[in-house]
Every structure is written in C-alpha cells, then in structure tokens.
PAZA-993602 format. One record per residue: residue number from 1; x, z, y of N, C-alpha, C in turn; residue in one letter. Coordinates in Angstrom, 2 decimals, padded with zeros to 5 digits. Layout:
BEGIN
<r paba="NUM" n_c1="X" n_c3="Z" n_c2="Y" ca_c1="X" ca_c3="Z" ca_c2="Y" c_c1="X" c_c3="Z" c_c2="Y" fike="A"/>
...
END
This chain:
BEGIN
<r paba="1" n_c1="-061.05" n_c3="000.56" n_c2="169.45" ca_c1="-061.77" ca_c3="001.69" ca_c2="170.00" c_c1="-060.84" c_c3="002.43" c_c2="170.96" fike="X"/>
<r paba="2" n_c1="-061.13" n_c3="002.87" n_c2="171.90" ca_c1="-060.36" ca_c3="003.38" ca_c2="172.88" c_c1="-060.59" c_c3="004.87" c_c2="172.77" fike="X"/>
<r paba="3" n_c1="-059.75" n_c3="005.54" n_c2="173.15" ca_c1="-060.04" ca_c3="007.06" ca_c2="173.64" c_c1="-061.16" c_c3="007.31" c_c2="174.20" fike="X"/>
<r paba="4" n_c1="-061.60" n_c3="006.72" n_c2="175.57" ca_c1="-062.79" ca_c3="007.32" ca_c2="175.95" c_c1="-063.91" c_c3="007.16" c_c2="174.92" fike="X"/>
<r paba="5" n_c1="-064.14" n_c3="006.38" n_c2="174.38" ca_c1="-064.90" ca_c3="005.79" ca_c2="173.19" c_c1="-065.44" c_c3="007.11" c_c2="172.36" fike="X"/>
<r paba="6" n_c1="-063.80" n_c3="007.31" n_c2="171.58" ca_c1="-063.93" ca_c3="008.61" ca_c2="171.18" c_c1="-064.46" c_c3="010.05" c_c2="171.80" fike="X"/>
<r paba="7" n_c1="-063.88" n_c3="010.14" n_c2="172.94" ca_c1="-064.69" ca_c3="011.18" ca_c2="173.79" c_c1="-066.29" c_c3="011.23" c_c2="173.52" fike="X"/>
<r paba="8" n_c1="-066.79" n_c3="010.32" n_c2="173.88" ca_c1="-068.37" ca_c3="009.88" ca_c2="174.02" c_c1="-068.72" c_c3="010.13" c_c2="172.94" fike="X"/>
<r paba="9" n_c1="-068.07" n_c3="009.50" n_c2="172.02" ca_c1="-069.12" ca_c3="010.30" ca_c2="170.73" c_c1="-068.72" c_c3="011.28" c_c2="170.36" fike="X"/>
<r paba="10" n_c1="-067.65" n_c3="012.37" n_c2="170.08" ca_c1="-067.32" ca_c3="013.64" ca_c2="170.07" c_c1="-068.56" c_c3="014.47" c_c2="171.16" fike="X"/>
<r paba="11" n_c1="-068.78" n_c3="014.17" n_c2="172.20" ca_c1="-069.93" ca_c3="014.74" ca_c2="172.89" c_c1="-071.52" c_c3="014.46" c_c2="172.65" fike="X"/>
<r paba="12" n_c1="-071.65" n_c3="013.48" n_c2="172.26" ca_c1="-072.72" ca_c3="013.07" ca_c2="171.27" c_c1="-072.49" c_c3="014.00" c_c2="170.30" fike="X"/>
<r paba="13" n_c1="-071.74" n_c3="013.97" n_c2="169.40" ca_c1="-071.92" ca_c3="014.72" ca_c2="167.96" c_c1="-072.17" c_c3="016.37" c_c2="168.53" fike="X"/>
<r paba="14" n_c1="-071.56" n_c3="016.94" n_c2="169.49" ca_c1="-071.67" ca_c3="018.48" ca_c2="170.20" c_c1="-073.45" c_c3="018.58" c_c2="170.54" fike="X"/>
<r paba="15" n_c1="-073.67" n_c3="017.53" n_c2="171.00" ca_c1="-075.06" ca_c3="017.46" ca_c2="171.65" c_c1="-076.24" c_c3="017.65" c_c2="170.47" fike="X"/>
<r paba="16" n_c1="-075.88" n_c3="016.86" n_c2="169.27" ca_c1="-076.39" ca_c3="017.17" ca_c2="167.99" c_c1="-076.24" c_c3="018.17" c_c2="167.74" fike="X"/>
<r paba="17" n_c1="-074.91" n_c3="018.83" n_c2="167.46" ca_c1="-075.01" ca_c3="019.83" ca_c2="167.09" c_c1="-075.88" c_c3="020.92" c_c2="167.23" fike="X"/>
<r paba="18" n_c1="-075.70" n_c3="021.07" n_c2="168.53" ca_c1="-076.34" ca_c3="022.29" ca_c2="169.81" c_c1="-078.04" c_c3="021.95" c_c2="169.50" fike="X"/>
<r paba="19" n_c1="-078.57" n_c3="021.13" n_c2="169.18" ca_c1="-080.11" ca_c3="021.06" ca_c2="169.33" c_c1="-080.32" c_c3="020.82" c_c2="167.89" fike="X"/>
<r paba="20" n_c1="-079.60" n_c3="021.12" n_c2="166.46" ca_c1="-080.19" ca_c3="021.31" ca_c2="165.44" c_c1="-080.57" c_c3="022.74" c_c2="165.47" fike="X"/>
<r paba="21" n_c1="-081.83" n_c3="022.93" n_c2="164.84" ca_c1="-081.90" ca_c3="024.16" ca_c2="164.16" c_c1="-081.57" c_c3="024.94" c_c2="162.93" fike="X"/>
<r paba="22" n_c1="-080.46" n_c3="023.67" n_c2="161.85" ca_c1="-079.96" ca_c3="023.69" ca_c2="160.86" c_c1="-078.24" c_c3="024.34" c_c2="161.08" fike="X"/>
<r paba="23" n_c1="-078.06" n_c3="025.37" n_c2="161.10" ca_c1="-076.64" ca_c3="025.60" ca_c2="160.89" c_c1="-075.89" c_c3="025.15" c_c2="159.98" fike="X"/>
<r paba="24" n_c1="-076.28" n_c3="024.40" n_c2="158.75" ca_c1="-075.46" ca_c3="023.76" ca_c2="158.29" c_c1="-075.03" c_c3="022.26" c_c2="159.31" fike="X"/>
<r paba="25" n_c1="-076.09" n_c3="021.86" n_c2="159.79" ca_c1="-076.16" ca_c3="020.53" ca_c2="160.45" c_c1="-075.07" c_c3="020.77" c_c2="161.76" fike="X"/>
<r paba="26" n_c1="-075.45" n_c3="021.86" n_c2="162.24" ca_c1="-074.43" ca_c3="022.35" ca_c2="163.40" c_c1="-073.11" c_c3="022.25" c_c2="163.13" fike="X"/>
<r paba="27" n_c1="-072.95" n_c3="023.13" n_c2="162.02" ca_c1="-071.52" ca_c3="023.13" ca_c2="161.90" c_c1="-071.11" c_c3="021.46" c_c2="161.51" fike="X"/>
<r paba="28" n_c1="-071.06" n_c3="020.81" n_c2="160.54" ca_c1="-070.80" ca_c3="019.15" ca_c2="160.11" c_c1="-070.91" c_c3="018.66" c_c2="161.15" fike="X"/>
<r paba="29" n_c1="-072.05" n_c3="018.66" n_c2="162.74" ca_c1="-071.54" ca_c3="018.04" ca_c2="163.92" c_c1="-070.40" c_c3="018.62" c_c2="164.37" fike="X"/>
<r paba="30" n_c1="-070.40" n_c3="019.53" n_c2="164.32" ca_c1="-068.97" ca_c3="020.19" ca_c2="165.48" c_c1="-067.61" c_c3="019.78" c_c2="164.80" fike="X"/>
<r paba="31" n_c1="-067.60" n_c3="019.46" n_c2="163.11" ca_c1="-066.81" ca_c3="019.51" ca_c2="162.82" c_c1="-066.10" c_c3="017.78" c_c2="163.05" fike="X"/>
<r paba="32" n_c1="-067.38" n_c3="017.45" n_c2="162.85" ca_c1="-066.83" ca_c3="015.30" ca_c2="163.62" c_c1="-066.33" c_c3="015.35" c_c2="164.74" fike="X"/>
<r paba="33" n_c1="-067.22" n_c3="016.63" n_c2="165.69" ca_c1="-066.55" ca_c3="016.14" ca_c2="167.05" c_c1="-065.45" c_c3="016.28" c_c2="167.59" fike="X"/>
<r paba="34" n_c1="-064.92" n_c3="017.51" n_c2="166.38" ca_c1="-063.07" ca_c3="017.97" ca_c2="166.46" c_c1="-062.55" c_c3="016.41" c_c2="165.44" fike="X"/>
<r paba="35" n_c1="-063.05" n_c3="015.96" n_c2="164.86" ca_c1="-062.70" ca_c3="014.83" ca_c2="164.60" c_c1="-062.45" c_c3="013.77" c_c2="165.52" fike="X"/>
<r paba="36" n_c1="-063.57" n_c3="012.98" n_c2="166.24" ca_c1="-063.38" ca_c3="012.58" ca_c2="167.38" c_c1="-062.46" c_c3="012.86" c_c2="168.68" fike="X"/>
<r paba="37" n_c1="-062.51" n_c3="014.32" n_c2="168.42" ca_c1="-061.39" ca_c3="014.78" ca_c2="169.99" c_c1="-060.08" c_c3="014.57" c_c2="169.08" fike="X"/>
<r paba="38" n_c1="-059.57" n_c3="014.52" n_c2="168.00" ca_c1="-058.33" ca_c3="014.58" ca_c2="167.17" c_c1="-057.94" c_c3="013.06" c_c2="167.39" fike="X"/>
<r paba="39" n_c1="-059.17" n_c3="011.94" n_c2="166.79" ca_c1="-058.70" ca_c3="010.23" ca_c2="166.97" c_c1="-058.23" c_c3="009.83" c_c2="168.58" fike="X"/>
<r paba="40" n_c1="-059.00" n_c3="010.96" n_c2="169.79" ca_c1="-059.07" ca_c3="010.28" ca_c2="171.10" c_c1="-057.53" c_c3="010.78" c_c2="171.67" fike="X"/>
<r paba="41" n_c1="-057.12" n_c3="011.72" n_c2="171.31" ca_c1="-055.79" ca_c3="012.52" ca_c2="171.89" c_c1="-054.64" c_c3="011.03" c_c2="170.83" fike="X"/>
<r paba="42" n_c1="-055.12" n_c3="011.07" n_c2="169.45" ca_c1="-054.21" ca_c3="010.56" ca_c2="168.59" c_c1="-053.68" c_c3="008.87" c_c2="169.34" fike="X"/>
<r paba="43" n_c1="-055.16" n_c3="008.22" n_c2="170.16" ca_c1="-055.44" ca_c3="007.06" ca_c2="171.05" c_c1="-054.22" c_c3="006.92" c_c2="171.54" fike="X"/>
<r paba="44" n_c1="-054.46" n_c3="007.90" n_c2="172.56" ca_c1="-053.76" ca_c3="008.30" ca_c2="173.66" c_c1="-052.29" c_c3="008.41" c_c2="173.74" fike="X"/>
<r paba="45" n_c1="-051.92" n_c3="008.87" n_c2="172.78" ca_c1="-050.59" ca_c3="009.18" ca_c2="172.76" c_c1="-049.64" c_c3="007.45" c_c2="172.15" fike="X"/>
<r paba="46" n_c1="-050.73" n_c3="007.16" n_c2="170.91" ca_c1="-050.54" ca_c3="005.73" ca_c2="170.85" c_c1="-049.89" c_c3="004.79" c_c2="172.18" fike="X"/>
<r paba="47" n_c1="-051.04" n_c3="004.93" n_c2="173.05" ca_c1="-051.11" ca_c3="003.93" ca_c2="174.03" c_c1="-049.97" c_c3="004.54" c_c2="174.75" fike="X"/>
<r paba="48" n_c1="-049.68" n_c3="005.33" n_c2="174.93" ca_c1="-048.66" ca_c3="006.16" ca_c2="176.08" c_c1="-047.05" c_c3="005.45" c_c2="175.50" fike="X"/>
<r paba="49" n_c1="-047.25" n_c3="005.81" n_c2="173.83" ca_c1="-046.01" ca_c3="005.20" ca_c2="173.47" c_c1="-045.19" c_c3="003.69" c_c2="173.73" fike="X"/>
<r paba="50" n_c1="-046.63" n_c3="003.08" n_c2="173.66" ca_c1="-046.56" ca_c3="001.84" ca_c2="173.62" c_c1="-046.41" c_c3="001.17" c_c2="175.11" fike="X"/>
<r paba="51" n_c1="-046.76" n_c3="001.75" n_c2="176.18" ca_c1="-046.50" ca_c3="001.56" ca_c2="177.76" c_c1="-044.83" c_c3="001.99" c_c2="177.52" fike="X"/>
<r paba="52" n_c1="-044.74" n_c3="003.22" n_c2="177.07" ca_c1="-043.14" ca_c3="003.39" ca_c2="177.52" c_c1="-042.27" c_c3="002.81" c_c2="176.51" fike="X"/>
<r paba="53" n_c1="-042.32" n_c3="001.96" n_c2="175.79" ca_c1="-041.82" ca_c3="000.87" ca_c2="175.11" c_c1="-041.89" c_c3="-000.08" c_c2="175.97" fike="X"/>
<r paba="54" n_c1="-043.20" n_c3="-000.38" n_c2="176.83" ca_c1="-043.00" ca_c3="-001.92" ca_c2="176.77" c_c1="-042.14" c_c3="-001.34" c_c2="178.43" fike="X"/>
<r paba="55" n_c1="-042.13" n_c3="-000.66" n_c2="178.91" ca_c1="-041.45" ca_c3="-000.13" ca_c2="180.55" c_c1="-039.89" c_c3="-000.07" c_c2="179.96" fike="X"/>
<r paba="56" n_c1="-039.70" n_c3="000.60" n_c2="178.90" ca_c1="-037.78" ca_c3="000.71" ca_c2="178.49" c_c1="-037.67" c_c3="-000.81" c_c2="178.46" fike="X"/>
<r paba="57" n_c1="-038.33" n_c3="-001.74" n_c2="177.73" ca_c1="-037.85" ca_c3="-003.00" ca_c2="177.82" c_c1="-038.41" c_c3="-003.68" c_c2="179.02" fike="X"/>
<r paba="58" n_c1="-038.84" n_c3="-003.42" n_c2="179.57" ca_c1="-038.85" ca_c3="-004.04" ca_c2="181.06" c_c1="-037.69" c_c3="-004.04" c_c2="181.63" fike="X"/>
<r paba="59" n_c1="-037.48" n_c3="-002.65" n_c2="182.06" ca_c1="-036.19" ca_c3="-002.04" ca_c2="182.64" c_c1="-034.98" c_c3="-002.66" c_c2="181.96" fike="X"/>
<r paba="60" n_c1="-034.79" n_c3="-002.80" n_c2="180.59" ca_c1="-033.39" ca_c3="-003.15" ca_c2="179.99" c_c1="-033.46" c_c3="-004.87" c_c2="180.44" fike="X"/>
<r paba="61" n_c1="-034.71" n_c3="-005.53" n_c2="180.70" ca_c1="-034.69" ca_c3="-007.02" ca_c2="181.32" c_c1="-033.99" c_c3="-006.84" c_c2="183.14" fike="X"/>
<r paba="62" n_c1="-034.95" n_c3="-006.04" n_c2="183.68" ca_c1="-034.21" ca_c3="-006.01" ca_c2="184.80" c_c1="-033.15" c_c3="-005.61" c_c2="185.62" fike="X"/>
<r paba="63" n_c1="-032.50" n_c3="-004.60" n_c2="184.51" ca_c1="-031.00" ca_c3="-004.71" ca_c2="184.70" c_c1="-029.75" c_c3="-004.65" c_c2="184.20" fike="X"/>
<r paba="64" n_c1="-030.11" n_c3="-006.28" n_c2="183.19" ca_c1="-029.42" ca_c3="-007.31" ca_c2="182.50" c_c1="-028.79" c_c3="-006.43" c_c2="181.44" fike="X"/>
<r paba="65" n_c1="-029.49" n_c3="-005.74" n_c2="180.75" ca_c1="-028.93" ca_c3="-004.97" ca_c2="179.61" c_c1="-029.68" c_c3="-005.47" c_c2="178.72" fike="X"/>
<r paba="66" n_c1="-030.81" n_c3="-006.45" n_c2="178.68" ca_c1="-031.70" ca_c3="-007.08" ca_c2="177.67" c_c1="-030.54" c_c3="-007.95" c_c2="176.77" fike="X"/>
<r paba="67" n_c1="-030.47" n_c3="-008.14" n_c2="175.66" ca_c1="-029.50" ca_c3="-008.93" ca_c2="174.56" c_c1="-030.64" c_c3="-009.87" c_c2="174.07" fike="X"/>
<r paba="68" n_c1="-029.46" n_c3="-011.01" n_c2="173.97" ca_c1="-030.25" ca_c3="-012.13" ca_c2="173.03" c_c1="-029.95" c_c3="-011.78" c_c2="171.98" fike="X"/>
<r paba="69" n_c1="-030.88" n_c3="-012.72" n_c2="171.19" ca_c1="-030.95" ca_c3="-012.60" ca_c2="169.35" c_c1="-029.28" c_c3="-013.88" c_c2="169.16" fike="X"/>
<r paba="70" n_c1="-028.97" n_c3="-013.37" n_c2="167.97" ca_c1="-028.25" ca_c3="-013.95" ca_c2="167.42" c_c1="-028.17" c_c3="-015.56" c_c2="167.18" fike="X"/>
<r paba="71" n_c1="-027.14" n_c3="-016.74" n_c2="167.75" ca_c1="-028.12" ca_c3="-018.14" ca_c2="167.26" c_c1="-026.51" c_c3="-018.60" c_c2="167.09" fike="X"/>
<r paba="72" n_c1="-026.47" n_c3="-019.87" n_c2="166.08" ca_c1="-025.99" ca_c3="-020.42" ca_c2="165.43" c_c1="-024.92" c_c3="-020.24" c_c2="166.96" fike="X"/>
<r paba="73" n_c1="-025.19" n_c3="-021.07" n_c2="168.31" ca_c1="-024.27" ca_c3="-021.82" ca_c2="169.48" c_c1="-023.34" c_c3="-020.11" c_c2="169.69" fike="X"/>
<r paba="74" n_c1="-023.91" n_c3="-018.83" n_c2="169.92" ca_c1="-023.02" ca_c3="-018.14" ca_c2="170.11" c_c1="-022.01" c_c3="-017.48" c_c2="169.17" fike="X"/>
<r paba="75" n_c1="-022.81" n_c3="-017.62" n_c2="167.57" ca_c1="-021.99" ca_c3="-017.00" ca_c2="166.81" c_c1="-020.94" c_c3="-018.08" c_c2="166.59" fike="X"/>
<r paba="76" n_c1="-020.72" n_c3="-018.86" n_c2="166.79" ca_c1="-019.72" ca_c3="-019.43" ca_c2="166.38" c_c1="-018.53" c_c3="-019.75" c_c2="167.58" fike="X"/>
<r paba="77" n_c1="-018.37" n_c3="-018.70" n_c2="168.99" ca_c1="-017.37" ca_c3="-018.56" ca_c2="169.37" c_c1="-016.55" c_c3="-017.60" c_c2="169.37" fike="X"/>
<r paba="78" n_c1="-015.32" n_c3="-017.36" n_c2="168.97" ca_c1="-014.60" ca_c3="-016.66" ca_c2="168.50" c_c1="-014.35" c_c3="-015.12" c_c2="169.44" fike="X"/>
<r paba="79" n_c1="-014.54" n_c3="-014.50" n_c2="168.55" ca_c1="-014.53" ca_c3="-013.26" ca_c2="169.16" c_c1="-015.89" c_c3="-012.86" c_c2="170.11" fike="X"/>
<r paba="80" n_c1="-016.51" n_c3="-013.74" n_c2="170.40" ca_c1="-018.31" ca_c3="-013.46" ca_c2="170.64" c_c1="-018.72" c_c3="-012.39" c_c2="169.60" fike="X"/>
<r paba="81" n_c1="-019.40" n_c3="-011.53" n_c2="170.57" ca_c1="-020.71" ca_c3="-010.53" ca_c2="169.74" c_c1="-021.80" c_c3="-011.36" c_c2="169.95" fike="X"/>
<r paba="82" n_c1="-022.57" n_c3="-012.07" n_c2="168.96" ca_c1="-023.80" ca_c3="-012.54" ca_c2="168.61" c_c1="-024.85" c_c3="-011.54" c_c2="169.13" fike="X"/>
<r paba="83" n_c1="-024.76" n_c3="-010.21" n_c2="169.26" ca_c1="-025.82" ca_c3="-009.93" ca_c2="169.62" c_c1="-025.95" c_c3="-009.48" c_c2="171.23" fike="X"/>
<r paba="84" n_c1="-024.90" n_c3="-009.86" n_c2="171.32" ca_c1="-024.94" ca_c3="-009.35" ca_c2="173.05" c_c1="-025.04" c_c3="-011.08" c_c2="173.85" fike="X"/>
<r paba="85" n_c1="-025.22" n_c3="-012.42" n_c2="173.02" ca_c1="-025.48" ca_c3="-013.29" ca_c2="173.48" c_c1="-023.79" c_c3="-014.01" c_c2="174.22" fike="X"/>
<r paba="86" n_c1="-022.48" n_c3="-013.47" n_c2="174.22" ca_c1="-021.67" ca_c3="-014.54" ca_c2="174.52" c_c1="-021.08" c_c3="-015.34" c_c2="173.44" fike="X"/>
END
C-alpha cells in the first residue's frame, strides 16, 4: 500500500464522516482518517529512509569506499583486513 493509497482513503473516511447525521459515526470516521493520515506520513518516511540507504550505498560504490565481505582467498593473507577486501 503506498502513501497516496492511504491519503485516498483517509479522505474517503472525512467524506463519510461529514455526510453522517450520526455523531457518533462522525467522530469513528474522523478518527480512521487520522489513522490513515498517521500510516501515509509513517509510508513516507519508510520510503525516504530506504532511498537514502540505498543513495549512501550508491555513493560508498562510487567512490570506492564500498568493502567486500570477508572470503576464505583474502583472509588468509597476512596482515589483510578481510573486511576491507585485501
């Protein structure tokens, strides 16, 4: 489900709200749709994290600060850091 997703029905649920004549019904919509606006921001920030994760490791590839994983051929030359790949 995406953020906008959430938007859309947070405004759906407002739209309910606004055209019950039940104030109990009113309030229980309004209160989903602060629900909905809470999951779509919560989306968002998700996805934001996860771009500037995958951009820091972009960047650490393109200027050669990316490290290999540890493998049998480098750990076993002397004085090699295994995790920096010599």
């Amino acid at each position: 489900m995406t953020d906008q997703e959430c938007r859309q029905r947070a405004y759906e649920c407002v739209r309910l709200s606004q055209s019950s004549p039940d104030p109990r019904v009113r309030d229980k919509f309004a209160a989903l749709a602060k629900t909905w606006i809470t999951l779509a921001a919560d989306i968002e920030r998700s996805a934001a994290a996860q771009r500037a994760d995958r951009s820091r490791g972009q960047a650490g590839r393109l200027k050669g600060t990316w490290t290999s994983p540890p493998t049998e051929a480098n750990a076993s030359i002397p004085g090699a850091s295994p995790a920096l790949g010599h």
